[in-house]
The first five atom37 places (N, CA, C, CB, O) and aatype in JSON, in Angstrom:
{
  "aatype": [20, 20, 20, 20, 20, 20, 20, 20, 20, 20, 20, 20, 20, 20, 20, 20, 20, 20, 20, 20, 20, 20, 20, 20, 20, 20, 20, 20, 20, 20, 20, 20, 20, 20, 20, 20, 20, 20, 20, 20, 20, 20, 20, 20, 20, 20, 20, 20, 20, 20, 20, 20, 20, 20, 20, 20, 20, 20, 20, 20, 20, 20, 20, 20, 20, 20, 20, 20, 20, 20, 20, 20, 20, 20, 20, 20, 20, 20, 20, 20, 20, 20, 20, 20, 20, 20, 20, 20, 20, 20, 20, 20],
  "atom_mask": [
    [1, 1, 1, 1, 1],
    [1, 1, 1, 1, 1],
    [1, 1, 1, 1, 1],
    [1, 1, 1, 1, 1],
    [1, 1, 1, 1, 1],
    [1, 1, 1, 1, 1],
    [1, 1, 1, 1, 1],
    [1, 1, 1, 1, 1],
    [1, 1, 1, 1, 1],
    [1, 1, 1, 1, 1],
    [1, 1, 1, 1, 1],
    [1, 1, 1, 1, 1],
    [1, 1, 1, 1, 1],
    [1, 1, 1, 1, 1],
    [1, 1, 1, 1, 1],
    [1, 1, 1, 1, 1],
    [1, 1, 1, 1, 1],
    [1, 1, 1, 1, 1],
    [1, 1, 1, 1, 1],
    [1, 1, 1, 1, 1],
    [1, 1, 1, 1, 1],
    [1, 1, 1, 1, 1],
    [1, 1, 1, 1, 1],
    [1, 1, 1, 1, 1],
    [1, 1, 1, 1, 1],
    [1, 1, 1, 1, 1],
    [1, 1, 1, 1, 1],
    [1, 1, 1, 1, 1],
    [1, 1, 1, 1, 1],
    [1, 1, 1, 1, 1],
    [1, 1, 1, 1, 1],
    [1, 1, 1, 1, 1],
    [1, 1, 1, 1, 1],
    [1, 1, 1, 1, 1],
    [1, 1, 1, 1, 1],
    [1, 1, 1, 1, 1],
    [1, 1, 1, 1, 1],
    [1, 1, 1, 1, 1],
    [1, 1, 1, 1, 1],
    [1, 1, 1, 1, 1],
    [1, 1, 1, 1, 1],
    [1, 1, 1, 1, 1],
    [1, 1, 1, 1, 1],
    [1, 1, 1, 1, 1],
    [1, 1, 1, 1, 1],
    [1, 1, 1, 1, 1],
    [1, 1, 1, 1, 1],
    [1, 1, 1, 1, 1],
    [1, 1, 1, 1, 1],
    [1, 1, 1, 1, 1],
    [1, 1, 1, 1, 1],
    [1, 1, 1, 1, 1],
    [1, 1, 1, 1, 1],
    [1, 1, 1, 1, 1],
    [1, 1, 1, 1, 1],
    [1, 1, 1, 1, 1],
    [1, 1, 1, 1, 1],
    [1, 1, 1, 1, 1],
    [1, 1, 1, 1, 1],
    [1, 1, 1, 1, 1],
    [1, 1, 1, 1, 1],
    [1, 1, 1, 1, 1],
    [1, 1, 1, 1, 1],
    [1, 1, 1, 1, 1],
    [1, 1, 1, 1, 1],
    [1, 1, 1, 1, 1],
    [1, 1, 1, 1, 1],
    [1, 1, 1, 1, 1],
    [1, 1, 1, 1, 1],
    [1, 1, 1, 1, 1],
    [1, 1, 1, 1, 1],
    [1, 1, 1, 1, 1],
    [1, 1, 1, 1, 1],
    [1, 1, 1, 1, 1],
    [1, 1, 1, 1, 1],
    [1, 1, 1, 1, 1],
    [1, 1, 1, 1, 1],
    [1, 1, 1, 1, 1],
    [1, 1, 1, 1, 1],
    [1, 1, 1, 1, 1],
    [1, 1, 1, 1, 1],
    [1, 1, 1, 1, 1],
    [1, 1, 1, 1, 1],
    [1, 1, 1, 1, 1],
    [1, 1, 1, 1, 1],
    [1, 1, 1, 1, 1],
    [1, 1, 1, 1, 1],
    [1, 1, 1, 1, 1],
    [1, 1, 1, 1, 1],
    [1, 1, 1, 1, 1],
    [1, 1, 1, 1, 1],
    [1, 1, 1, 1, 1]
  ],
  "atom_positions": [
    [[114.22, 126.85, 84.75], [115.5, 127.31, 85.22], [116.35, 126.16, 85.77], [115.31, 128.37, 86.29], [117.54, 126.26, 86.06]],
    [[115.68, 125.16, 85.86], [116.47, 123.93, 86.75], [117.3, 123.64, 85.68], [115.56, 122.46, 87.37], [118.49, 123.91, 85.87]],
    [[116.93, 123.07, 84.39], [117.6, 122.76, 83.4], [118.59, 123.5, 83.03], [116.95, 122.62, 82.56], [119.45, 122.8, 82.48]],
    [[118.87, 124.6, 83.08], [120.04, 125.55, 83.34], [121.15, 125.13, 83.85], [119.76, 126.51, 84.12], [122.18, 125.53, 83.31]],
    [[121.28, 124.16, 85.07], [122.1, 123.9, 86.11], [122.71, 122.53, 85.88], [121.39, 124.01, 87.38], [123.53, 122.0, 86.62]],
    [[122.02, 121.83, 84.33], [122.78, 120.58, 84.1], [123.28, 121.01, 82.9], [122.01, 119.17, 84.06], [124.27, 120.39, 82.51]],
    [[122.84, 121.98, 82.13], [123.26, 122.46, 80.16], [124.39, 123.6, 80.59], [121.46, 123.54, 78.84], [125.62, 123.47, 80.53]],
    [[123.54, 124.87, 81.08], [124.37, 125.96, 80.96], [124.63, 126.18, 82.32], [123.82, 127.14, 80.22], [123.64, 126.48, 82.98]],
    [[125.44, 126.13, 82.77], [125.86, 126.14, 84.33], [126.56, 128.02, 84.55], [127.44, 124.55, 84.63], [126.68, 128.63, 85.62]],
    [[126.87, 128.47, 83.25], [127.56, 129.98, 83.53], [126.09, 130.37, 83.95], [128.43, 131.03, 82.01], [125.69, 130.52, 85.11]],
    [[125.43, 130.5, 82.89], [124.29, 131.22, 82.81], [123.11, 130.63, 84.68], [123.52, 130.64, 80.87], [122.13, 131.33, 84.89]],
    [[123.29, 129.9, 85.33], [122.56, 129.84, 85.75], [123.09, 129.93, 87.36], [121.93, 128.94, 85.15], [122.43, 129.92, 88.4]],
    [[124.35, 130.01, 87.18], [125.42, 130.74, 88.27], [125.26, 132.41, 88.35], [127.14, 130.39, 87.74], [125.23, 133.04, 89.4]],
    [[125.18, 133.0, 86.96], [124.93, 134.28, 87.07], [123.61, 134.96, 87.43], [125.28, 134.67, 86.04], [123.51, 136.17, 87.66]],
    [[122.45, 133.94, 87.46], [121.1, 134.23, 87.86], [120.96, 134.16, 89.14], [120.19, 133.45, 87.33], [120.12, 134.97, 89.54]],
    [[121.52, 133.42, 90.1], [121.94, 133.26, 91.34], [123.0, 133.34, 92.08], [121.73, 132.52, 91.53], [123.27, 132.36, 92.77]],
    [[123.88, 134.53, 92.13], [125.01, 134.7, 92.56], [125.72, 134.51, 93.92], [125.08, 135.62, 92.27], [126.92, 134.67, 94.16]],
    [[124.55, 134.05, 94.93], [124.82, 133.27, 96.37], [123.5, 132.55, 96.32], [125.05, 134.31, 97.92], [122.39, 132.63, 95.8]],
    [[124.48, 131.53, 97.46], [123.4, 129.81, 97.86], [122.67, 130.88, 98.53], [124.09, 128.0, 99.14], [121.54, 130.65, 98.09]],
    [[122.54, 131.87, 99.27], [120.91, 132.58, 99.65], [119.99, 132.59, 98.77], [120.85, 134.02, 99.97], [118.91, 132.0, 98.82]],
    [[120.43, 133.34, 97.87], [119.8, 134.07, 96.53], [118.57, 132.86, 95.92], [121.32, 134.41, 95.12], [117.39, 133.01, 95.6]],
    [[119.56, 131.54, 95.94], [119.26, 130.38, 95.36], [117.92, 130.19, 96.54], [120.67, 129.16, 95.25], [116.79, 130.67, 96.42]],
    [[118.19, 129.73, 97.16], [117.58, 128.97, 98.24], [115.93, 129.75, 98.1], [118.55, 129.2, 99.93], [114.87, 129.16, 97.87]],
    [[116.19, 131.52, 98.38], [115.23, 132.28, 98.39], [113.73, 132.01, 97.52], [115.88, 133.35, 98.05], [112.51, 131.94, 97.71]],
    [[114.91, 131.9, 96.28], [114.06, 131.61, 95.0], [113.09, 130.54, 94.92], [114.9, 131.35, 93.95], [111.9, 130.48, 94.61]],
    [[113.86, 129.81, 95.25], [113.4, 128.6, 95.2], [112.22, 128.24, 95.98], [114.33, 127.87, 95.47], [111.17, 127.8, 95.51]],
    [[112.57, 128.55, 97.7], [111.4, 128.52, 98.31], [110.7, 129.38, 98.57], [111.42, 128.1, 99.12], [110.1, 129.46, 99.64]],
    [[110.63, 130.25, 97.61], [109.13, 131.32, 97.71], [108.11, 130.6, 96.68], [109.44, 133.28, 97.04], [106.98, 130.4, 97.13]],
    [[108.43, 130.13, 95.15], [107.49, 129.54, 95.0], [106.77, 128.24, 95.19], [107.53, 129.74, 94.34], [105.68, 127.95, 94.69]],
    [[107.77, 127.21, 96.27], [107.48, 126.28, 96.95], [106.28, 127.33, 98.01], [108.95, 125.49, 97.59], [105.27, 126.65, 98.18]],
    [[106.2, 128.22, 98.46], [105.64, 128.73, 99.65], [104.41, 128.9, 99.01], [106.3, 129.98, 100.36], [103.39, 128.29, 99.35]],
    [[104.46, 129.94, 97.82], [102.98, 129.97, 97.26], [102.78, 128.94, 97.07], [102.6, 130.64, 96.14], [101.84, 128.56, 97.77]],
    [[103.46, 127.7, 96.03], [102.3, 126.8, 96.08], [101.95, 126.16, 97.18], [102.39, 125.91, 95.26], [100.97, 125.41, 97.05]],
    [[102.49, 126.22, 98.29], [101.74, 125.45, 99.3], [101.0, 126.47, 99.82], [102.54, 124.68, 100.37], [100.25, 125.98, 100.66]],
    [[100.87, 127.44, 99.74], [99.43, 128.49, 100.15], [98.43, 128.19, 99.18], [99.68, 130.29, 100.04], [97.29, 128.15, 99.64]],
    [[98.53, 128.02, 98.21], [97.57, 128.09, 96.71], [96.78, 126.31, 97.0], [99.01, 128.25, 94.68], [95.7, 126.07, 96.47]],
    [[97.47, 125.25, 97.84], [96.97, 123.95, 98.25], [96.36, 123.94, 99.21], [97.74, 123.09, 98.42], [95.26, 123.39, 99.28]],
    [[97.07, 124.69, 100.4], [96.03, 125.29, 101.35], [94.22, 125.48, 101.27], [96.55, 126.59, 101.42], [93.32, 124.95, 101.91]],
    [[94.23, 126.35, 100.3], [93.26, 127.25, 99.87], [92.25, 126.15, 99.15], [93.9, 128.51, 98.86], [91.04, 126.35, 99.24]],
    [[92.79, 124.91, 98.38], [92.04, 124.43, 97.72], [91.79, 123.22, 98.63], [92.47, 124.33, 96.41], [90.76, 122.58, 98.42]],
    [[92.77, 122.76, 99.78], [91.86, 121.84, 100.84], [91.15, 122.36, 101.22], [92.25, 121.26, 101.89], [90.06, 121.79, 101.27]],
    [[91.24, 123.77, 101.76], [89.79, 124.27, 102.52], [88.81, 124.21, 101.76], [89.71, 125.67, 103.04], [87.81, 123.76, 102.33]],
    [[88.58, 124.64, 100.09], [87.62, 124.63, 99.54], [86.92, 123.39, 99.59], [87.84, 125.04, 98.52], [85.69, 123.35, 99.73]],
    [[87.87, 122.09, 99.45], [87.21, 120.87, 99.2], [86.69, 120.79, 100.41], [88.0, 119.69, 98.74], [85.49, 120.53, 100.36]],
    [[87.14, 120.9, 101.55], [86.73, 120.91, 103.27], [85.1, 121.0, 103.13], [87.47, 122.53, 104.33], [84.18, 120.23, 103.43]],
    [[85.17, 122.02, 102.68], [83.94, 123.27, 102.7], [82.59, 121.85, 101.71], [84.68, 125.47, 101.26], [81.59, 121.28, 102.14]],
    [[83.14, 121.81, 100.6], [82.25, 121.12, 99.9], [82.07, 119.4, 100.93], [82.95, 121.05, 98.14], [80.96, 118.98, 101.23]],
    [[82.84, 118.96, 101.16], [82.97, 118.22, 101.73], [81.06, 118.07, 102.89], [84.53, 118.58, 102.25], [80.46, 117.03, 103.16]],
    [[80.7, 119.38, 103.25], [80.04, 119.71, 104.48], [78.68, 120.07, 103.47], [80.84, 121.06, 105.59], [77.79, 120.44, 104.24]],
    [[78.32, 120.09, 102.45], [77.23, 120.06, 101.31], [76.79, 119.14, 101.14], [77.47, 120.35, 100.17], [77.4, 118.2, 100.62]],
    [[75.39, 119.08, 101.59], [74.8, 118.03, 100.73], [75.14, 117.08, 99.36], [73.92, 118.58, 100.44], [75.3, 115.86, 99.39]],
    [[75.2, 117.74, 98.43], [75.26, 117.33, 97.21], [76.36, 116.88, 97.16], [75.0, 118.12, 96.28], [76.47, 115.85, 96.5]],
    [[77.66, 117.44, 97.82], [79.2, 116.58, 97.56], [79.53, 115.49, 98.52], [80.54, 117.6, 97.71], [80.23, 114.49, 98.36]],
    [[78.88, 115.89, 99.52], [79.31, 114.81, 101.01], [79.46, 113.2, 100.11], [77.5, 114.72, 102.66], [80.5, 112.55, 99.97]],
    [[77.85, 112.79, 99.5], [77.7, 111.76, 99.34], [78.34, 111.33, 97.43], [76.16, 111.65, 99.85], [77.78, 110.48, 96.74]],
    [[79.26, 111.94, 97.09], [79.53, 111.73, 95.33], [80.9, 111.35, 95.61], [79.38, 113.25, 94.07], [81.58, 112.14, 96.27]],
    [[81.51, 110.02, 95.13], [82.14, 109.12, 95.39], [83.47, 109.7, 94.75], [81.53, 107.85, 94.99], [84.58, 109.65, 95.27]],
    [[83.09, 110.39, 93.24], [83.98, 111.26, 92.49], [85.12, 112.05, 93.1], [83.22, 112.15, 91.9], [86.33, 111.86, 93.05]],
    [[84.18, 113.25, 93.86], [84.66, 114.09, 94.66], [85.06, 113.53, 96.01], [83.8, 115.06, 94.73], [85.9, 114.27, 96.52]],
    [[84.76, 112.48, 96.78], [85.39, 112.08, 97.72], [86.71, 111.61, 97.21], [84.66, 111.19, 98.38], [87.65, 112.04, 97.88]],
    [[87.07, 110.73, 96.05], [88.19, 110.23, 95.51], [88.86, 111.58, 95.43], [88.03, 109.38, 94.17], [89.69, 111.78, 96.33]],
    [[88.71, 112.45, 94.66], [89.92, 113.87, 94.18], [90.36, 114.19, 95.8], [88.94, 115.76, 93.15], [91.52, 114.19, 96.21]],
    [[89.04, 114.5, 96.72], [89.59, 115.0, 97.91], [90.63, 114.31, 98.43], [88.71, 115.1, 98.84], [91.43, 114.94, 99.12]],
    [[90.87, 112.66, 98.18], [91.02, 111.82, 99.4], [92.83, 112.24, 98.15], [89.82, 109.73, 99.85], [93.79, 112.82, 98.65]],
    [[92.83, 111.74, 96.54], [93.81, 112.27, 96.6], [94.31, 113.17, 96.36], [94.2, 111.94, 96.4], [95.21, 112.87, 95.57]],
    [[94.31, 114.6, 96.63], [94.79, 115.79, 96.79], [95.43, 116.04, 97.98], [93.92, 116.61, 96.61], [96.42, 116.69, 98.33]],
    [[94.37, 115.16, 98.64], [94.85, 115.5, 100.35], [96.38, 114.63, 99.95], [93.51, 114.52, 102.08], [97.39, 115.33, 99.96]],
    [[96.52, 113.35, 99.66], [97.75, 112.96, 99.64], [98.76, 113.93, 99.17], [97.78, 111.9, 98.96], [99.51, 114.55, 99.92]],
    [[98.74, 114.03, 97.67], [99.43, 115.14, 96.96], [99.67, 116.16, 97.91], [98.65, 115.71, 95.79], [100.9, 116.27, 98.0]],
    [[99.06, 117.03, 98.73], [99.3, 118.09, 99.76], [100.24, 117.88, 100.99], [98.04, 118.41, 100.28], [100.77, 118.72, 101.71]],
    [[100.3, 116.33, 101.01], [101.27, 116.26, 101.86], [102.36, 115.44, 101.52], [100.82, 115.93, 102.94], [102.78, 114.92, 102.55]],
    [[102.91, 115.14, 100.69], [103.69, 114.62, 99.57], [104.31, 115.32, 98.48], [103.01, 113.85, 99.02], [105.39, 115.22, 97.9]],
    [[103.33, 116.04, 98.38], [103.68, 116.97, 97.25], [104.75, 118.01, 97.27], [102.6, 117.64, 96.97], [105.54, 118.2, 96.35]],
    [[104.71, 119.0, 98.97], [105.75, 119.92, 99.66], [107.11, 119.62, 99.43], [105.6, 119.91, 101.08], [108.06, 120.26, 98.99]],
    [[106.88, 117.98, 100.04], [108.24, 117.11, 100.16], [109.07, 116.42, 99.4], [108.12, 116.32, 100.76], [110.17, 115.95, 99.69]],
    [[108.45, 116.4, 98.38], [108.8, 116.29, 97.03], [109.26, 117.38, 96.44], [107.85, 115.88, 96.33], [109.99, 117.32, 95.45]],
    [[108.84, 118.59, 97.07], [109.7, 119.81, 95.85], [110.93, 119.82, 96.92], [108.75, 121.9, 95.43], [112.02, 119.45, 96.49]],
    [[110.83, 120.3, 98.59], [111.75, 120.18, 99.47], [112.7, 119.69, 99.09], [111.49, 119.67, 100.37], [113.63, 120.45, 98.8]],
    [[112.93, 117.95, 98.88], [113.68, 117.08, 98.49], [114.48, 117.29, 97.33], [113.04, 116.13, 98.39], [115.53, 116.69, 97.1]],
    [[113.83, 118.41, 96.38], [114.46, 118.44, 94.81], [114.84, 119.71, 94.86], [113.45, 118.13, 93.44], [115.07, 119.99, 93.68]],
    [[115.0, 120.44, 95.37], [115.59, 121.86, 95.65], [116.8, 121.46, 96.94], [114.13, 123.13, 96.25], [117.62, 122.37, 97.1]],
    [[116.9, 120.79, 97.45], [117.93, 120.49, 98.27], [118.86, 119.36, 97.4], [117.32, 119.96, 99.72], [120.01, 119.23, 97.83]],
    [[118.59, 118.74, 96.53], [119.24, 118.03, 95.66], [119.7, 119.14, 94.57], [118.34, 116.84, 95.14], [120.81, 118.94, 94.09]],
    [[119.25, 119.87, 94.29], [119.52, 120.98, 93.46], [120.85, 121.96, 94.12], [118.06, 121.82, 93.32], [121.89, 122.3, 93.57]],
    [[120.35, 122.25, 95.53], [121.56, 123.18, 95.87], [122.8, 122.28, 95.97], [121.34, 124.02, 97.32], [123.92, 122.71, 95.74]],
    [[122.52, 120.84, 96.36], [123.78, 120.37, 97.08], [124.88, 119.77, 95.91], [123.33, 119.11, 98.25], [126.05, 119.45, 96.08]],
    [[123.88, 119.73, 94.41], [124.76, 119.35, 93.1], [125.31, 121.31, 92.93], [123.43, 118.4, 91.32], [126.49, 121.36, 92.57]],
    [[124.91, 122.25, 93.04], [124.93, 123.09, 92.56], [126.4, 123.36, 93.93], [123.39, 123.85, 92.26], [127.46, 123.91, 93.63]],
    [[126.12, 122.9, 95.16], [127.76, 123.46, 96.05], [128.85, 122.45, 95.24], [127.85, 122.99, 98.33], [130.01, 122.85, 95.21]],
    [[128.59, 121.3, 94.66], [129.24, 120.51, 94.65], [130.53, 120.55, 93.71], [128.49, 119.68, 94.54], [131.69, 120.16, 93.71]],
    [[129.09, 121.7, 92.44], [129.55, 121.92, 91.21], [130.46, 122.92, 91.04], [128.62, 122.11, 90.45], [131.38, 123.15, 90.25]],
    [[129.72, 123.73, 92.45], [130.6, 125.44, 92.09], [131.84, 125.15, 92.83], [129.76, 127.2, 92.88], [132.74, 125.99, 92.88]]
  ]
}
């Protein structure tokens, strides 16, 4: 739908008919995915406290970067949905 807002700008004005509407959209599935990252630090947490994963260098690497991604990652969509609305006030 982003691509909408640089090609077809009617069509993607009429999908969002107020900066609420927009905003809403936008950060609900920013919200799940940061619930859905949540869920998978705790899992790694969890393995983390296992024998068998504590000491596997593999799984310490994914943990160490996911954990980055999890907190980088939010702020990175944040950042591009606020670049999104503020071309989209700029435009309308």
């Amino acid at each position: 739908s982003a691509i909408y807002l640089f090609v077809k700008f009617g069509y993607y004005m009429n999908q969002w008919p107020t900066y609420a509407s927009f905003l809403r959209d936008q950060l609900d599935w920013l919200a799940a995915t940061t619930v859905y990252i949540v869920i998978v630090l705790t899992a790694m947490q969890l393995g983390l406290l296992t024998d068998q994963l504590k000491w596997d260098g593999s799984f310490m690497a994914a943990s160490y970067g996911f954990s980055v991604f999890a907190i980088i990652g939010p702020l990175i969509g944040i950042f591009l949905i606020l670049l999104a609305f503020v071309v989209l006030v700029l435009l309308y």
